[in-house]
FIGUTI-466238 format. One record per residue (C-alpha): x, y, z. Coordinates in steps of 0.2 Angstrom, whole numbers, plus 2048, in hexadecimal, padded with zeros to 3 digits. Each point is the difference from the previous one (the first is absolute). Example, Ala and Ser with C-alpha at 12.3 -4.5 7.8 and 13.67 -1.06 7.14 Angstrom:
2
<pt><c1>83E</c1><c2>7EA</c2><c3>827</c3></pt>
<pt><c1>806</c1><c2>811</c2><c3>7FD</c3></pt>
REM end
This chain:
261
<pt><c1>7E0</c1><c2>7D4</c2><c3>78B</c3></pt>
<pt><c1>7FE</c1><c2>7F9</c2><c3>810</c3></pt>
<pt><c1>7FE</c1><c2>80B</c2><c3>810</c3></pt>
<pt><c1>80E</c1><c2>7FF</c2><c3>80B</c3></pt>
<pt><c1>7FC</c1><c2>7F4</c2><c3>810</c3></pt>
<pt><c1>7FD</c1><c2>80A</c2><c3>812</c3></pt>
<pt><c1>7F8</c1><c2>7FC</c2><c3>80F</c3></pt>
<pt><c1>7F3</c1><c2>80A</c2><c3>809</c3></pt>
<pt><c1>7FA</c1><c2>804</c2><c3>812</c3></pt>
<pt><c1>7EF</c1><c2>7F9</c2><c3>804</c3></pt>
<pt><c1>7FC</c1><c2>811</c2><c3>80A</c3></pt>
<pt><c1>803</c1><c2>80B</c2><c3>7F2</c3></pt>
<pt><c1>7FB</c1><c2>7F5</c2><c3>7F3</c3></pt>
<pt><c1>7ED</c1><c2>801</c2><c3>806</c3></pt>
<pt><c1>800</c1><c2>815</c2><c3>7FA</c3></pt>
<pt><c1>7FA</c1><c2>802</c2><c3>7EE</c3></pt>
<pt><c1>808</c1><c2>812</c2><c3>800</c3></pt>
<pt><c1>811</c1><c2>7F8</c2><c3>803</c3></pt>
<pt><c1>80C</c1><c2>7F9</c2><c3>7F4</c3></pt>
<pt><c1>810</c1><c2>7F8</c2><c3>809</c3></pt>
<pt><c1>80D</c1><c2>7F3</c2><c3>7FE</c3></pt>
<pt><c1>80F</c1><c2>7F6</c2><c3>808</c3></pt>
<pt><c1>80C</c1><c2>7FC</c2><c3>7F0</c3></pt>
<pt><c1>80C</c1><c2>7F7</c2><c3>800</c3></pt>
<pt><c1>810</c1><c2>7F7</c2><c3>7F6</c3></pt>
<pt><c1>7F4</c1><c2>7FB</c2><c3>7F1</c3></pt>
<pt><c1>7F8</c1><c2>804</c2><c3>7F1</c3></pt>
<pt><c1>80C</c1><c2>80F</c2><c3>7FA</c3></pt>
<pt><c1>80F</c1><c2>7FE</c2><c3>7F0</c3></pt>
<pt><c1>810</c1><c2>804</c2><c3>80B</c3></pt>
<pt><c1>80F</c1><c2>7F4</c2><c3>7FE</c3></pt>
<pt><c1>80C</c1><c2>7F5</c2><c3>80C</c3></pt>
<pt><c1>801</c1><c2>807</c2><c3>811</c3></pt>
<pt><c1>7F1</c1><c2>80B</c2><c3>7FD</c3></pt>
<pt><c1>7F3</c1><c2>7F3</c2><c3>7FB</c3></pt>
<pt><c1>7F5</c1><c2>805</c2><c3>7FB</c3></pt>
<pt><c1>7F3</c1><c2>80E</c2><c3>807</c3></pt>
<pt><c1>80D</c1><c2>80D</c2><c3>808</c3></pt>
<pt><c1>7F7</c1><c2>80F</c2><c3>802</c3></pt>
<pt><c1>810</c1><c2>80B</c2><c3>806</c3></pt>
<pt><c1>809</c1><c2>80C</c2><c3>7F8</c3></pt>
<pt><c1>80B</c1><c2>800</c2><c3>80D</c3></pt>
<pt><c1>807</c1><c2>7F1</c2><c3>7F8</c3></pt>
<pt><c1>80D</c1><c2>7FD</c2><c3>7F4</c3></pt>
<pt><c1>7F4</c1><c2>7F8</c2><c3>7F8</c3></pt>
<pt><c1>7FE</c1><c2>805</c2><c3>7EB</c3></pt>
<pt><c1>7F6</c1><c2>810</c2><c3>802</c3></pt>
<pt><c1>7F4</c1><c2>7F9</c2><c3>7F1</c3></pt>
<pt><c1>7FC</c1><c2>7F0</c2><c3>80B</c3></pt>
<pt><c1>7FB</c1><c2>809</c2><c3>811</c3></pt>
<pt><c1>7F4</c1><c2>80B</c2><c3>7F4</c3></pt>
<pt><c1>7F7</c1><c2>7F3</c2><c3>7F9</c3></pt>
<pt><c1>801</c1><c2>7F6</c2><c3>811</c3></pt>
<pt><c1>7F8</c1><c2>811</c2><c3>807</c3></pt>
<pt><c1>7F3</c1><c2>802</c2><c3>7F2</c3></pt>
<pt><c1>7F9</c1><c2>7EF</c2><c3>803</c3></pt>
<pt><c1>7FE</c1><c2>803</c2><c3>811</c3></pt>
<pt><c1>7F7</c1><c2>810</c2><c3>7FD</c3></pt>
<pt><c1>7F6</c1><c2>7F8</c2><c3>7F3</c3></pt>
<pt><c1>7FB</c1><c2>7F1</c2><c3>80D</c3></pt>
<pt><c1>7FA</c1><c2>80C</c2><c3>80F</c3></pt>
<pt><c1>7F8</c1><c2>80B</c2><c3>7F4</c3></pt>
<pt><c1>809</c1><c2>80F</c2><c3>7FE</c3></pt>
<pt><c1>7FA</c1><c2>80A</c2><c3>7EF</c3></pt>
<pt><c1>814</c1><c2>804</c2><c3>7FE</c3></pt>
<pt><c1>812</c1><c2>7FA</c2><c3>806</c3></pt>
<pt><c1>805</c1><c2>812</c2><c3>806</c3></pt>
<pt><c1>7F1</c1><c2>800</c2><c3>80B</c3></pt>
<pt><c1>809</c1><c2>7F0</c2><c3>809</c3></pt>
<pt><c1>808</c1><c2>809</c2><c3>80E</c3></pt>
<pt><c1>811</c1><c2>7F9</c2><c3>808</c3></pt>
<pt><c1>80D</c1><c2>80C</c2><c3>80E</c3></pt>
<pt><c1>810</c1><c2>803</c2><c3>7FE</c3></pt>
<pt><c1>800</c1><c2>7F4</c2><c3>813</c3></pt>
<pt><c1>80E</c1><c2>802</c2><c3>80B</c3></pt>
<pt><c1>7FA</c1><c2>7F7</c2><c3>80F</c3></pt>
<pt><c1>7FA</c1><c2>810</c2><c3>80A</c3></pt>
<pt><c1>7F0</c1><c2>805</c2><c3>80A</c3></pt>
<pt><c1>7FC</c1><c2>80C</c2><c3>7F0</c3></pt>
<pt><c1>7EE</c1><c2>801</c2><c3>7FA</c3></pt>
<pt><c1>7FA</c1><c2>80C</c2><c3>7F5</c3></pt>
<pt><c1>7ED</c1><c2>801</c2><c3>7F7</c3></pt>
<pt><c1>7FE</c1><c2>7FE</c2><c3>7EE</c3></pt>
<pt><c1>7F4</c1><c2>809</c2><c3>7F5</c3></pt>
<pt><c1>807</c1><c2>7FE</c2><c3>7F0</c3></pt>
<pt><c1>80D</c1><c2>7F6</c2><c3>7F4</c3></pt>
<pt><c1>811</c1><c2>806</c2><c3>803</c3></pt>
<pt><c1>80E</c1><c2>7FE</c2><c3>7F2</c3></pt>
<pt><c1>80D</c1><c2>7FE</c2><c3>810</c3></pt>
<pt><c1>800</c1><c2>7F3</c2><c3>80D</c3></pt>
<pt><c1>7FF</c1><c2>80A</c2><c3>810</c3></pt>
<pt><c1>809</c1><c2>7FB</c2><c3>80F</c3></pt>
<pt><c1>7F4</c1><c2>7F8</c2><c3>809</c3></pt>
<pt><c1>7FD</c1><c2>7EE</c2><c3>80A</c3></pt>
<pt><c1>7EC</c1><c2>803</c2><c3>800</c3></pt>
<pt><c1>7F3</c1><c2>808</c2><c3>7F5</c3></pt>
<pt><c1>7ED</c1><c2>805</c2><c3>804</c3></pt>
<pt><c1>7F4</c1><c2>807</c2><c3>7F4</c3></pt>
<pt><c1>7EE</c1><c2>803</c2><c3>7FC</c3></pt>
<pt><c1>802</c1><c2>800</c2><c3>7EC</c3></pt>
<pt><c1>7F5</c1><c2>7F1</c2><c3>7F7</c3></pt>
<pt><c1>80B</c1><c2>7F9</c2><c3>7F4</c3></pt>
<pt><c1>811</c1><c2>804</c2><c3>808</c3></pt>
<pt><c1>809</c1><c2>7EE</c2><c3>805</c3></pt>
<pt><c1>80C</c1><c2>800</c2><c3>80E</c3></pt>
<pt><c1>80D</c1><c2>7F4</c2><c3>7FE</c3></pt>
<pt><c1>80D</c1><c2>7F8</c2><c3>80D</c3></pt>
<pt><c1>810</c1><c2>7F9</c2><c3>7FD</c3></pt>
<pt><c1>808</c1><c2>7F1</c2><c3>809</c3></pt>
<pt><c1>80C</c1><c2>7F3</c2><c3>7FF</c3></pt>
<pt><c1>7FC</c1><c2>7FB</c2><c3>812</c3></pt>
<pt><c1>7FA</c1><c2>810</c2><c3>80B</c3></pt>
<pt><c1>7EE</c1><c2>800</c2><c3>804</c3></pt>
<pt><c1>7F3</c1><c2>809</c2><c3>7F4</c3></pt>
<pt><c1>7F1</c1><c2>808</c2><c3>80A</c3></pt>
<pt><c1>7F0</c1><c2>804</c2><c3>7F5</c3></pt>
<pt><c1>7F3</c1><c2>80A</c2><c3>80A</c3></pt>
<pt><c1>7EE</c1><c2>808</c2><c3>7FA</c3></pt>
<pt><c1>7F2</c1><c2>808</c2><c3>80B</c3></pt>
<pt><c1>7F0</c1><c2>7FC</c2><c3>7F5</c3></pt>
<pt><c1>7F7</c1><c2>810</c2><c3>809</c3></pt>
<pt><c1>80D</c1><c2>80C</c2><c3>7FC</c3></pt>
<pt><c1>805</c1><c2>7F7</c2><c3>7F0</c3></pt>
<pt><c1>813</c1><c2>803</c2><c3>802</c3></pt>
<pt><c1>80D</c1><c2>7F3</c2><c3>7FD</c3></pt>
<pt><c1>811</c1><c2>7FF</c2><c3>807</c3></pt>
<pt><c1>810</c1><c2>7F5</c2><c3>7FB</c3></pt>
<pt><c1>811</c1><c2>7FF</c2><c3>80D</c3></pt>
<pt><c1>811</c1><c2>7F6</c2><c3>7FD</c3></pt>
<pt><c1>804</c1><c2>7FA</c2><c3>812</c3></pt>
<pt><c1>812</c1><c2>7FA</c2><c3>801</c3></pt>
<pt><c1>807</c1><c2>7FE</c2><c3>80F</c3></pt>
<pt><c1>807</c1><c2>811</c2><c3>802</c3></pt>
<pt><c1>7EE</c1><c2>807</c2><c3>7FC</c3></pt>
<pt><c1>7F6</c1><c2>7F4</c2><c3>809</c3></pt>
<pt><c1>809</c1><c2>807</c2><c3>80F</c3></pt>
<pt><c1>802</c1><c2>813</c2><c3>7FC</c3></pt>
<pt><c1>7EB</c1><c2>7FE</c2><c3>7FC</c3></pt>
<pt><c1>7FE</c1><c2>7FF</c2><c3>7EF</c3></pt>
<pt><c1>7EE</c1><c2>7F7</c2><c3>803</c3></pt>
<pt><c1>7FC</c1><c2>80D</c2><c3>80B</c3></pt>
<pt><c1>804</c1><c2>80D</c2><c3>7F6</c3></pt>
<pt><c1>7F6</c1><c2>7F9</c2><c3>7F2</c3></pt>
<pt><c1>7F2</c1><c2>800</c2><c3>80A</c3></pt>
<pt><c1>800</c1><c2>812</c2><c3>806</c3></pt>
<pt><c1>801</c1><c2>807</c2><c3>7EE</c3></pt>
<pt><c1>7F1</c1><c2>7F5</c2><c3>800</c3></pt>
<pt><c1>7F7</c1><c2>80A</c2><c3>80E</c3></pt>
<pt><c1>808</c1><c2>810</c2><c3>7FA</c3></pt>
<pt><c1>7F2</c1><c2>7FE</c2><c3>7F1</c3></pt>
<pt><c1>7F2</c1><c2>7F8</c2><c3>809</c3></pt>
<pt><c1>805</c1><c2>7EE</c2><c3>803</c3></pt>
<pt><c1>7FA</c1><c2>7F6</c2><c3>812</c3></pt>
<pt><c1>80D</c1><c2>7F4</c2><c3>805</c3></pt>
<pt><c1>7F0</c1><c2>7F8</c2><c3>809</c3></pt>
<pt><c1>7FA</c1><c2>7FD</c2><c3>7ED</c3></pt>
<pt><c1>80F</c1><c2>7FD</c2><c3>7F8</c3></pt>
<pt><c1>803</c1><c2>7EF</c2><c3>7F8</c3></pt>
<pt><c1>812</c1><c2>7FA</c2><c3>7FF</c3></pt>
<pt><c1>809</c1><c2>7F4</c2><c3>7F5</c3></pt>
<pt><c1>810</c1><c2>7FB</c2><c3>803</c3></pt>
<pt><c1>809</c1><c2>7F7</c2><c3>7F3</c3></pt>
<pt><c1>80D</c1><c2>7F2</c2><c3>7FB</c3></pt>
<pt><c1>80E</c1><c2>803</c2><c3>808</c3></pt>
<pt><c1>813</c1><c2>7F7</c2><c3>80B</c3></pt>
<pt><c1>7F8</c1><c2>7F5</c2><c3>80D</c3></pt>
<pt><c1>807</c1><c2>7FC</c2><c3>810</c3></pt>
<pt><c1>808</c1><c2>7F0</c2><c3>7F9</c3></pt>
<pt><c1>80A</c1><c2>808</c2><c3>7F4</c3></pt>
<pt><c1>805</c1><c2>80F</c2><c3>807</c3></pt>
<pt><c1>80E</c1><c2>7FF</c2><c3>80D</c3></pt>
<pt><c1>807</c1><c2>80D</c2><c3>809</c3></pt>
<pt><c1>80F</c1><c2>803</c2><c3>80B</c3></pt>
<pt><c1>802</c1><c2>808</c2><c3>810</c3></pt>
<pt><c1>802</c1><c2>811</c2><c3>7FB</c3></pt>
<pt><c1>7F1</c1><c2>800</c2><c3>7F8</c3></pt>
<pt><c1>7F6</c1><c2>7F7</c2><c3>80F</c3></pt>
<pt><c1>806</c1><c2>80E</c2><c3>80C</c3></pt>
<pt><c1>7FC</c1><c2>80F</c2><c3>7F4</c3></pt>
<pt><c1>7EC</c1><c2>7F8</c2><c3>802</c3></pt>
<pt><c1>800</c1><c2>7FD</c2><c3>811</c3></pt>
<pt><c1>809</c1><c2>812</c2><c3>805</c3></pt>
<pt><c1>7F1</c1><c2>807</c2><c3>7F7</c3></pt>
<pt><c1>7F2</c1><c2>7F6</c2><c3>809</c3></pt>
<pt><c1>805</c1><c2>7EF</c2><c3>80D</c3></pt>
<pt><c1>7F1</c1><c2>7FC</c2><c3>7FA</c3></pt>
<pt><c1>807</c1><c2>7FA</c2><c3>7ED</c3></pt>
<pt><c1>807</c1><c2>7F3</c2><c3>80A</c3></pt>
<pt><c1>7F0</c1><c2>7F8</c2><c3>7FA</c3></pt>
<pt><c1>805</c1><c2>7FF</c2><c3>7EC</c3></pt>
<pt><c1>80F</c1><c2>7F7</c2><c3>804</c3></pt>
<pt><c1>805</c1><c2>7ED</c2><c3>800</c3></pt>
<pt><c1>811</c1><c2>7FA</c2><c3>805</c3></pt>
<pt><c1>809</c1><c2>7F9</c2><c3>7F3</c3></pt>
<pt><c1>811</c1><c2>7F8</c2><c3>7FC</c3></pt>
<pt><c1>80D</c1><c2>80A</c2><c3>80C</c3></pt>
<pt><c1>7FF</c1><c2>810</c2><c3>805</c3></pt>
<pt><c1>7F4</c1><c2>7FF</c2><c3>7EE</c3></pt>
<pt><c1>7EC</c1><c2>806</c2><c3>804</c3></pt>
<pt><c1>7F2</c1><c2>7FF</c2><c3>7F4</c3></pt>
<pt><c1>7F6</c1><c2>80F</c2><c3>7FD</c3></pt>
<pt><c1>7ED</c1><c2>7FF</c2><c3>7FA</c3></pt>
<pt><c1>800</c1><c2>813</c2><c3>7F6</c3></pt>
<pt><c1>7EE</c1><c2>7FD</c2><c3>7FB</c3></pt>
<pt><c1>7F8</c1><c2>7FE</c2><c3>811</c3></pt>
<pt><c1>809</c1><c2>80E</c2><c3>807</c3></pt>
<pt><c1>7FB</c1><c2>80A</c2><c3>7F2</c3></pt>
<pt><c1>7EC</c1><c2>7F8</c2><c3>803</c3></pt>
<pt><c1>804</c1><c2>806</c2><c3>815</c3></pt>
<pt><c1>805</c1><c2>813</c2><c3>7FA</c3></pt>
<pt><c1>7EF</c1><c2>801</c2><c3>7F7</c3></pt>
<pt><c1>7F5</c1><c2>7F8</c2><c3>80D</c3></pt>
<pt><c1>806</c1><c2>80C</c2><c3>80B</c3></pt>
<pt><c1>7FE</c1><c2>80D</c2><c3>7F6</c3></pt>
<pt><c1>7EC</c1><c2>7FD</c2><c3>801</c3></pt>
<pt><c1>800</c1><c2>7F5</c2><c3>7F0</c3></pt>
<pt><c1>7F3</c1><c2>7F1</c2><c3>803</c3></pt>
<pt><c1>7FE</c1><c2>7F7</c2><c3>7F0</c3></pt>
<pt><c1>812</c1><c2>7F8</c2><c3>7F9</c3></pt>
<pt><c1>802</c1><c2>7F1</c2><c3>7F5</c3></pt>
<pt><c1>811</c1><c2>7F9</c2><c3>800</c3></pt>
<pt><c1>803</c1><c2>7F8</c2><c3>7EC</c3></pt>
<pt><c1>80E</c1><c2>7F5</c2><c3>80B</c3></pt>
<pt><c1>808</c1><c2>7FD</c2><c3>7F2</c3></pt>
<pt><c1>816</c1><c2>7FE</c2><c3>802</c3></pt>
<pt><c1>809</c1><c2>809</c2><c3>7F3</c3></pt>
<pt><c1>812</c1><c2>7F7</c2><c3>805</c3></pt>
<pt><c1>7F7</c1><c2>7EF</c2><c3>7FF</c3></pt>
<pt><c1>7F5</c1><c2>800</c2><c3>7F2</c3></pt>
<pt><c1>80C</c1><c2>7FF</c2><c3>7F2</c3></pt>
<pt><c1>7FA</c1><c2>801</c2><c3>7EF</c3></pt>
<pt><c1>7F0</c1><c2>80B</c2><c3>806</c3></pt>
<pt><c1>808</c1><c2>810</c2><c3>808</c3></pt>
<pt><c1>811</c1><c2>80A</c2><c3>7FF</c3></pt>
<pt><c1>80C</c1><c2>7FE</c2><c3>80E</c3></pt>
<pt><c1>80E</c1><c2>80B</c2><c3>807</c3></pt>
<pt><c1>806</c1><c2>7F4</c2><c3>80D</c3></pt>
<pt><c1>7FE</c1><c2>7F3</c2><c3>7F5</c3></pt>
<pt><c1>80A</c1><c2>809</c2><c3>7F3</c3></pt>
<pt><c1>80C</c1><c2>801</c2><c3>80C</c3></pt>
<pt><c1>802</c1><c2>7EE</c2><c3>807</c3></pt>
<pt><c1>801</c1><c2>7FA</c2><c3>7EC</c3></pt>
<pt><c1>80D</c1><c2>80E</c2><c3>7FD</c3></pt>
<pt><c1>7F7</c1><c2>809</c2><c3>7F0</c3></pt>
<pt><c1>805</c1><c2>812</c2><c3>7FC</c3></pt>
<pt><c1>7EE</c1><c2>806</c2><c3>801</c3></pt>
<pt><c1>7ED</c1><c2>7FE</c2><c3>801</c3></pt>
<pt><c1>7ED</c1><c2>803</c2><c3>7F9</c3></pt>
<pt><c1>7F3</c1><c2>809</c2><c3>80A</c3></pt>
<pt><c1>7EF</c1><c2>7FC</c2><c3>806</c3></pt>
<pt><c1>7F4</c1><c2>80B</c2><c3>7FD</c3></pt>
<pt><c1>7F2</c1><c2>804</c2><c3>80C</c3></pt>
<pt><c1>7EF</c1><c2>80B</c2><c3>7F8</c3></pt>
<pt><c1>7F3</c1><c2>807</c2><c3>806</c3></pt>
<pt><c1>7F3</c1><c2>80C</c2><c3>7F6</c3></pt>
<pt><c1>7EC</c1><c2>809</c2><c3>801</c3></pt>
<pt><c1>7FB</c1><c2>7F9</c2><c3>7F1</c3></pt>
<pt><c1>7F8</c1><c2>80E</c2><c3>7F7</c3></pt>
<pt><c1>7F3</c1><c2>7F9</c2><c3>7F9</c3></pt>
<pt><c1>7F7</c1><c2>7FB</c2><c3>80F</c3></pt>
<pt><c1>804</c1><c2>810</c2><c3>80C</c3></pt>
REM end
C-alpha cells in the first residue's frame, strides 16, 4: 500500500527525533464528498472509512498504533491541555503539548490554520487549531505556554504553520473587520479591501504575528490555500460556495519518534 501524500516543513524536517506531516485530501478510501483521506470523525463520513483513513496516517508518521494518533474534541477555543498518554475520549481541547515518544498529535482542518511546534532541547512538541475565533482569544499563545509550563523556550521553539484559507479565498465582511481592529488598530495590517464593504483577511500571517510576538523566532509558513487547492485539501468555504452538505478534514501530525529519543 501506498503511503498517503503529505508535505513537510523544511525546519522541522532536518530533526531526526521528529516524525511530522501535512496530509491532505489524498491517499485514504472515503467516498464522494469525503474523497479520500478524511481523517475526522467529526464527520458524517462512514465511521469504517475515517478509521482506515486514520490508521494510514498513523502508519505513515510512524506511530506503533492508531489509538496512539491523538485528535481533540476542537471547539475553536484558547484551551490547551498536556498529554501523557492515549485517551479513549477526545478531550475538549484546541492544542495539545507533550513530552511522550511515540504519542502523535494530530490537527484537524478544513481551512483554519494547523500550528506544529517542537523545542529540540526540551524535546516537547506542541499541536494548536487556530480558527479565527482562537487565533484571536490566543490559542497559539496558549500552546506555547503549556510548552514552557514543561521546560520549553520560545527563543528555541521551532514553528510550522500549515496549509490553511489564504487571503485570496477568505472574505470577510465588516463585522468581522471591526471585531479584529477593536481588538488591536494594528490588524488593520491583515486586511485587503475587497468588493464593497467585502475585506480579505490573511488568517495565517496573523497567526505567524501572534507567535513572533510571543518570542517564537523560527517559523516556516507551508503556504499552501486550502479554499484554492481543490483536489489536494478539504475546504469548508469551498464547501460552502459549491453547496455540499458536508466535508473531510485535514490532518496535521506531529510525533518524538521513539526510536530515536
Amino acid at each position: 500500500m501506498t503511503p498517503p501524500p503529505l508535505t513537510q516543513s523544511q525546519i522541522l524536517q532536518g530533526h531526526t527525533s521528529l516524525a511530522h506531516g501535512f496530509f491532505g485530501a489524498r491517499g485514504g478510501v472515503s467516498k464522494g464528498l469525503y474523497r479520500s483521506l478524511n481523517a475526522g470523525a467529526g464527520s458524517a463520513d462512514a465511521p469504517e472509512a475515517v478509521a482506515e483513513n486514520r490508521a494510514r496516517i498513523a502508519k505513515a508518521i510512524g506511530a506503533a498504533q492508531t489509538s496512539h494518533l491523538l485528535s481533540c474534541h476542537q471547539y475553536h477555543s484558547a484551551q490547551s491541555i498536556f498529554v501523557a498518554e492515549p485517551f479513549a475520549e477526545p478531550p475538549k481541547a484546541d492544542a495539545m503539548v507533550t513530552d511522550q515518544p511515540g504519542l502523535a498529535l494530530a490537527i484537524l482542518t478544513a481551512d483554519c490554520v494547523p500550528i506544529l511546534f517542537f523545542d529540540p532541547v526540551a524535546r516537547l512538541i506542541g499541536a494548536a487549531h487556530a480558527g479565527w475565533k482562537g487565533a484571536l482569544a490566543g490559542i497559539g499563545e496558549a500552546c506555547l505556554d503549556m510548552m514552557c509550563a514543561h521546560g520549553a523556550e520560545p527563543s528555541r521553539t521551532l514553528v510550522a504553520i500549515g496549509p490553511a484559507i489564504g487571503p485570496g479565498s477568505y472574505q470577510v465582511g465588516p463585522e468581522f473587520y471591526q471585531t479584529f481592529i477593536s481588538a488591536s488598530p494594528q490588524n488593520t495590517d491583515f486586511f485587503q479591501s475587497g468588493m464593497g464593504d467585502r475585506y480579505m483577511f490573511d488568517v495565517p500571517a496573523y497567526v505567524r504575528a501572534r507567535l513572533v510576538l510571543a518570542g517564537i523566532k523560527q517559523i516556516d509558513m507551508i503556504g499552501h490555500d486550502t479554499c484554492a487547492l481543490e483536489g489536494q485539501y478539504f475546504s469548508n468555504r469551498r464547501r460552502v460556495k459549491q453547496g455540499h452538505a458536508d466535508y473531510g478534514r485535514n490532518a496535521s501530525v506531529i510525533m518524538l519518534r521513539p526510536d530515536l529519543i
